[in-house]
C-alpha positions in Angstrom: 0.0 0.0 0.0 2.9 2.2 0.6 4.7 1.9 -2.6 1.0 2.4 -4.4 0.7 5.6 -2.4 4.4 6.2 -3.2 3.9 6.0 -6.5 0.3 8.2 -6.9 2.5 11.1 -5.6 4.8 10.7 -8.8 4.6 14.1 -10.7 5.9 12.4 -13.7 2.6 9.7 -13.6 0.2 12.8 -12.7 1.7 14.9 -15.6 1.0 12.1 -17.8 -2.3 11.6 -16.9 -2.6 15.1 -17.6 -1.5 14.7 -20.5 -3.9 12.2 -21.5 -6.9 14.4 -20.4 -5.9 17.4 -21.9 -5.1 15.5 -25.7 -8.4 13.5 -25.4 -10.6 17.0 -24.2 -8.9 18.3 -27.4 -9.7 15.9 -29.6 -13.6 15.3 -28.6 -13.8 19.5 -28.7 -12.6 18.8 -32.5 -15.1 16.4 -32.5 -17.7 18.1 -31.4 -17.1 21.2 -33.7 -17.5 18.5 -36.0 -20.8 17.6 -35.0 -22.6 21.1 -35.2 -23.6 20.2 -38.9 -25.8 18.3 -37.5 -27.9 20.4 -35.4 -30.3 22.1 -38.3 -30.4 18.7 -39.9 -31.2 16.7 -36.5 -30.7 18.2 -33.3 -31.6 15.4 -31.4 -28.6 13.2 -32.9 -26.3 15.9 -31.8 -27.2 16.4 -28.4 -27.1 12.4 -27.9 -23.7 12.1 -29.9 -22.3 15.3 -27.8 -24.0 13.6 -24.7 -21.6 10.8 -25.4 -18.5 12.8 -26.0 -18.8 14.7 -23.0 -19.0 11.6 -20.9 -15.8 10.4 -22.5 -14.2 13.3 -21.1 -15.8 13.9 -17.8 -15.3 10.1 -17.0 -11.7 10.6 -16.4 -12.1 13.1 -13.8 -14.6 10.4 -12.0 -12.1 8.1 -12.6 -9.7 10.0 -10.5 -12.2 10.3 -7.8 -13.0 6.3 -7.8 -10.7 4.8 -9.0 -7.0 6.6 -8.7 -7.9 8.1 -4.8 -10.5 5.2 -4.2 -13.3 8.2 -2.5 -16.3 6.2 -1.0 -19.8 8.1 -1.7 -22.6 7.3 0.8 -25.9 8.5 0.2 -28.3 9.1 2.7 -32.3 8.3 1.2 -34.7 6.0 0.5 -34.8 3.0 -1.7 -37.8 4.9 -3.4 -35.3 7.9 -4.1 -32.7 5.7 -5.9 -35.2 4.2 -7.9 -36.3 7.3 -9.6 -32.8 8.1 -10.4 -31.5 8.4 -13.9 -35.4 7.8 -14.9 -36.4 12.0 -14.6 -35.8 15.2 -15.4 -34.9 16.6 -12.6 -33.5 20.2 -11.0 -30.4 19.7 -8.1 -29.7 21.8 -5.5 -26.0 21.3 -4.0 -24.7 23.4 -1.3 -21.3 24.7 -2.6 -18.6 24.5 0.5 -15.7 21.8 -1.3 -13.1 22.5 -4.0 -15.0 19.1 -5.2 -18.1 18.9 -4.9 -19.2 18.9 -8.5 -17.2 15.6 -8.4 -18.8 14.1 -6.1 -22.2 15.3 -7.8 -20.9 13.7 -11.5 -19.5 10.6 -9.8 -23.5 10.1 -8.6 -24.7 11.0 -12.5 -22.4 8.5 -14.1 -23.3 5.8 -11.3 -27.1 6.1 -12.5 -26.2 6.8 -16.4 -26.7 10.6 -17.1 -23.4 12.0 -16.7 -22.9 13.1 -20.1 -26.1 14.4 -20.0 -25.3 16.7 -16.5 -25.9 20.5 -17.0 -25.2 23.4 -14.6 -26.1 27.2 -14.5 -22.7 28.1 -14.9 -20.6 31.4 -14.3 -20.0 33.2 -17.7 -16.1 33.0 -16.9 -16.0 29.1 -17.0 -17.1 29.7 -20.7 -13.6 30.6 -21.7 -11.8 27.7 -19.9 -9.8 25.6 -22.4 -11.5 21.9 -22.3 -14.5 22.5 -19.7 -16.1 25.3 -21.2 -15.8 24.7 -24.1 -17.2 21.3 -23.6 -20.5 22.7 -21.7 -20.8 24.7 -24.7 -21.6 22.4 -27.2 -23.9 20.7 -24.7 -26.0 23.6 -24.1 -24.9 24.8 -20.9 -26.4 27.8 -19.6 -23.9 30.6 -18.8 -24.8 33.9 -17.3 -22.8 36.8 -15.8 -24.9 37.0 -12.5 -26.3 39.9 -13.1 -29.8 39.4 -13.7 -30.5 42.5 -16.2 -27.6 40.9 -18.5 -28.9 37.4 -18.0 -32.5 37.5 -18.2 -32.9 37.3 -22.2 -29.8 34.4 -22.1 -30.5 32.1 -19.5 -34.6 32.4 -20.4 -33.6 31.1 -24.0 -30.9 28.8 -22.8 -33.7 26.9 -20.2 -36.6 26.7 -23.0 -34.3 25.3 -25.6 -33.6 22.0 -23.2 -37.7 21.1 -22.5 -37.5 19.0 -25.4 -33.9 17.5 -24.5 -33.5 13.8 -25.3 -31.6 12.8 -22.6 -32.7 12.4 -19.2 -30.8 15.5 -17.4 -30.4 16.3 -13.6 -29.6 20.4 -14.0 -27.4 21.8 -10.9 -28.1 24.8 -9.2 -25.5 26.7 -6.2 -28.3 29.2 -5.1 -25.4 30.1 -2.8 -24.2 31.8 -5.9 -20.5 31.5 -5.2 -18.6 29.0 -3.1 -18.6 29.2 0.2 -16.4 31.6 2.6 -16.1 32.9 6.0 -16.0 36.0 4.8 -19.1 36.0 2.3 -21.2 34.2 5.2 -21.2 37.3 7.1 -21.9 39.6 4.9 -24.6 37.1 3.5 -25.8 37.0 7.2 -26.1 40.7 7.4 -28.1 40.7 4.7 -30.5 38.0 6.1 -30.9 39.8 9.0 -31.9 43.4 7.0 -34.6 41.1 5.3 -35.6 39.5 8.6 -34.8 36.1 7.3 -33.4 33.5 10.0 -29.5 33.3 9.3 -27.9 30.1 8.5 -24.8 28.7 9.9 -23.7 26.3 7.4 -24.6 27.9 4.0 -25.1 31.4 2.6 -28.4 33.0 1.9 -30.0 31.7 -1.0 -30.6 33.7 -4.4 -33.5 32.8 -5.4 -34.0 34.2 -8.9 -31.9 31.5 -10.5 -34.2 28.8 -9.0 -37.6 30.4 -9.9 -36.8 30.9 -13.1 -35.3 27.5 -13.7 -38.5 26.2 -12.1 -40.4 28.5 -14.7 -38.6 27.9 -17.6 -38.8 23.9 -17.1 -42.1 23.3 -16.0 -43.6 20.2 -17.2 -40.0 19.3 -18.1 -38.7 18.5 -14.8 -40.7 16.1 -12.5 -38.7 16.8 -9.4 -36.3 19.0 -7.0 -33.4 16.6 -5.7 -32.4 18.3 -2.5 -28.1 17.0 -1.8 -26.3 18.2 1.3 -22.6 17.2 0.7 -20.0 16.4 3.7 -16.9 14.4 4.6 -16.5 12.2 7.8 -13.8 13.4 10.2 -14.0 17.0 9.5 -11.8 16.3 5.8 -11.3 19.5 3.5 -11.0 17.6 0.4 -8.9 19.5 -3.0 -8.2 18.3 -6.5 -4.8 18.1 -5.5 -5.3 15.5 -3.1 -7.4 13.2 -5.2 -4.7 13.8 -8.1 -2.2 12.8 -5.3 -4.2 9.6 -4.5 -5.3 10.5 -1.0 -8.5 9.3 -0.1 -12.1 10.9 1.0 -15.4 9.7 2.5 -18.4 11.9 1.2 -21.8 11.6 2.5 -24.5 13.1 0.9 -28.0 13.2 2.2 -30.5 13.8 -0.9 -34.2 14.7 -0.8 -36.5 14.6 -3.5 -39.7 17.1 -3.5 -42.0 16.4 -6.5 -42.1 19.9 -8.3 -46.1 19.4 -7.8 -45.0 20.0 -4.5 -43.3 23.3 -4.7 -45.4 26.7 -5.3 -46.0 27.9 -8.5 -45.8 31.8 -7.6 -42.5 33.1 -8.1 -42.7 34.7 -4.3 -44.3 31.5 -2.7 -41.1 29.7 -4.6 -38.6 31.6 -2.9 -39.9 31.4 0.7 -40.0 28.1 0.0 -36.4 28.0 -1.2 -35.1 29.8 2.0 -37.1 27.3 4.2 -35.3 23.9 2.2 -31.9 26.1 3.3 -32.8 26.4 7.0 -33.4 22.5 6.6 -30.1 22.1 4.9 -28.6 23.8 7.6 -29.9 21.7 10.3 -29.2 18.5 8.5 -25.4 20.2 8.6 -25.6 21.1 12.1 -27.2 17.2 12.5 -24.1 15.9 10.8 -21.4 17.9 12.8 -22.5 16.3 16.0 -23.6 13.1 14.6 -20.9 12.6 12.2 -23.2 11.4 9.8 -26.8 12.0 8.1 -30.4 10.9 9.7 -31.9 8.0 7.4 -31.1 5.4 5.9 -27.7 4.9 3.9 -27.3 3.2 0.7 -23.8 2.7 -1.0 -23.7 2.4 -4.7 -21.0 0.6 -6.3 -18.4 2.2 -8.9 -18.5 1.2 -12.5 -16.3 -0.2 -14.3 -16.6 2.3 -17.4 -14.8 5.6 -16.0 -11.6 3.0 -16.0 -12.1 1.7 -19.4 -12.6 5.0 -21.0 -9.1 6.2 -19.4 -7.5 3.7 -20.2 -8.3 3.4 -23.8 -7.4 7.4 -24.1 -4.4 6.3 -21.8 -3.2 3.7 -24.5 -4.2 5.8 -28.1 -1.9 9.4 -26.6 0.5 7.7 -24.0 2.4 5.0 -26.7 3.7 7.6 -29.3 4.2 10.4 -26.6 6.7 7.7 -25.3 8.2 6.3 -28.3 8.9 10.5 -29.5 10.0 10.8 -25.9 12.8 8.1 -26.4 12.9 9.0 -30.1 14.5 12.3 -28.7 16.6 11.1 -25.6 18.1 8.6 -28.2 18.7 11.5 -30.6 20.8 13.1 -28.4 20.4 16.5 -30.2 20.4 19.8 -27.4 17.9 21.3 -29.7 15.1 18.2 -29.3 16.0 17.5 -25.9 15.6 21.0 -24.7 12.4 21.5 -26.8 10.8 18.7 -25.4 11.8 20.1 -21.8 10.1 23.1 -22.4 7.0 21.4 -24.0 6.8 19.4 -20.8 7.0 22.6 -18.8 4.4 24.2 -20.4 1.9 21.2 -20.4 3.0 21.3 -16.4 1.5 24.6 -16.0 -1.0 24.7 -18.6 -2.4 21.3 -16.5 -1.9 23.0 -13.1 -3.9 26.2 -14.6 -6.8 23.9 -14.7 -6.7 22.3 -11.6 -6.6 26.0 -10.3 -10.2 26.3 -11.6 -11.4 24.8 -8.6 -9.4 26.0 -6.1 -11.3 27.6 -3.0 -8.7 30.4 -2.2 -8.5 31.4 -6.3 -11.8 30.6 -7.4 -14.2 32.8 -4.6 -15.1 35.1 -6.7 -16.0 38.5 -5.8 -19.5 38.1 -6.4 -20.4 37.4 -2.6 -18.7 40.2 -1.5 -19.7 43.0 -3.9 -23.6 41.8 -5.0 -24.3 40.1 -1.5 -26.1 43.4 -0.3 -28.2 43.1 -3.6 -31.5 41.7 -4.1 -31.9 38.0 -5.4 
């Protein structure tokens, strides 16, 4: 076990899996350019065949999480729940505390089949990351800038143009808005307290326009609101970098479902009723913080086998001629190919670390709680 934790922490085995993720996103973005002829002829075929390509790239980050740091997910339901899952279109509500929580939330869509077909309301700046926005592009993802006057025209077309979507889809919402931070939670609790809304110790205070208008635009699309609260047993902070490094996690996540028949229909009923499933979130926090675990029943779903495949096929197509030009040019012996080669593995280094930065809690808080928190949702 020592030498296989030894050996996780290699840079030179994490660059090359890099290096496999980044060639293979490439190549399915090429592919998926490819594919856009299709949409006036059959738009349908498209999203199913970009459906596909995107789980052949987002697969390998769940691989990392299963498979490479060996992260158990628990979830906390009913047997009723799990049934339904992968079967409906449905709205998610994550809270949004842990540089990996969308993991954890695609390593539940691929278990149950839909992870290729996973959207998000996603921050207009993701849009220009190399790989994963330019993925969620060509599957439709809805960007906006957070500022509701910009986005109301965008994100009401982006919603009504996925009611006829193909694939069963569970579409994520942070209602937080922005990860959370100590220093966003107060100001977030100020603000709860000039509204006279009860203040939350685990989560900031909800925006609301995001849901209600999701909830508008997708009525009689989606059949339910899947409620997940995500934590870690013994108080773990979990990063990117750690998975990447092999360490391992244990992630519990309690999930809900409230049939959308369930949930009001007016816009200012739907938002009270949004701040009361946060008060419950919160408990079920404060629940788990003494308890060290969820109330409920648990059920543990078993990894598949496909996440591994995928890699490796990706791993065996890029790796063998990246290695035979590797030795190619140590064999060479020429300064010139040697020293280029240096500096293409120095920029692939960076260019790789870049992206993991995407996720990271200290560079990825945005400013948005800070400066809009004091605004109306």
């Amino acid at each position: 076990m020592a030498l296989l934790a030894y050996l996780k922490s290699l840079f030179v085995l994490q660059l090359l899996m890099g290096f496999v993720f980044v060639v293979s996103g490439l190549i399915i973005n090429l592919i998926q350019l490819c594919t856009c002829i299709l949409w006036p002829i059959n738009k349908q075929l498209y999203r199913k065949i970009n459906c596909r390509l995107a789980y052949s790239l987002w697969s390998q980050l769940v691989m990392l999480l299963e498979w490479w740091s060996g992260t158990e997910c628990t979830l906390y339901t009913d047997q009723a729940t799990v049934d339904k899952f992968g079967k409906e279109h449905v709205i998610t509500i994550l809270n949004h505390n842990y540089e990996i929580d969308f993991l954890c939330g695609w390593t539940m869509c691929e278990r149950f089949g839909i992870l290729g077909s996973s959207k998000v309301l996603a921050k207009h700046e993701l849009l220009k990351v190399p790989l994963i926005g330019w993925t969620w592009y060509f599957l439709e993802i809805v960007f906006c800038t957070r500022k509701w006057e910009e986005d109301r025209k965008t994100v009401f077309k982006g919603l009504n143009s996925l009611k006829d979507y193909p694939e069963y889809m569970w579409f994520l919402l942070y209602c937080e808005g922005t990860r959370f931070t100590e220093t966003k939670h107060q100001i977030s609790m100020q603000v709860a307290e000039s509204k006279g809304l009860p203040k939350l110790k685990y989560h900031l205070l909800p925006r609301t326009k995001g849901f209600t208008t999701t909830m508008q635009c997708l009525k009689g699309t989606v059949t339910a609101v899947y409620d997940v609260t995500l934590n870690f047993k013994d108080n773990q902070t979990p990063t990117l970098l750690g998975i990447i490094n092999g360490k391992k996690y244990k992630a519990d996540l309690s999930v809900r479902r409230f049939p959308v028949e369930d949930i009001p229909a007016d816009e200012k009923e739907c938002a009270i009723w949004l701040h009361k499933l946060y008060q419950e979130k919160d408990a079920l926090q404060e629940y788990y913080k003494k308890e060290g675990k969820y109330p409920g029943p648990t059920i543990s779903t078993r990894r598949r086998p496909w996440t591994l495949l995928n890699f490796l096929f990706w791993a065996t197509l890029l790796l063998s001629p990246l290695i035979n030009f590797a030795c190619g040019v140590v064999v060479s012996g020429s300064p010139l190919l040697i020293i280029g080669f240096s500096i293409f593995l120095l920029i692939a280094s960076i260019a790789i670390r870049r992206l993991i930065g995407v996720t990271e809690v200290n560079k990825t808080g945005s400013s948005y709680g800070n400066q809009e928190a004091k605004k109306e949702n």
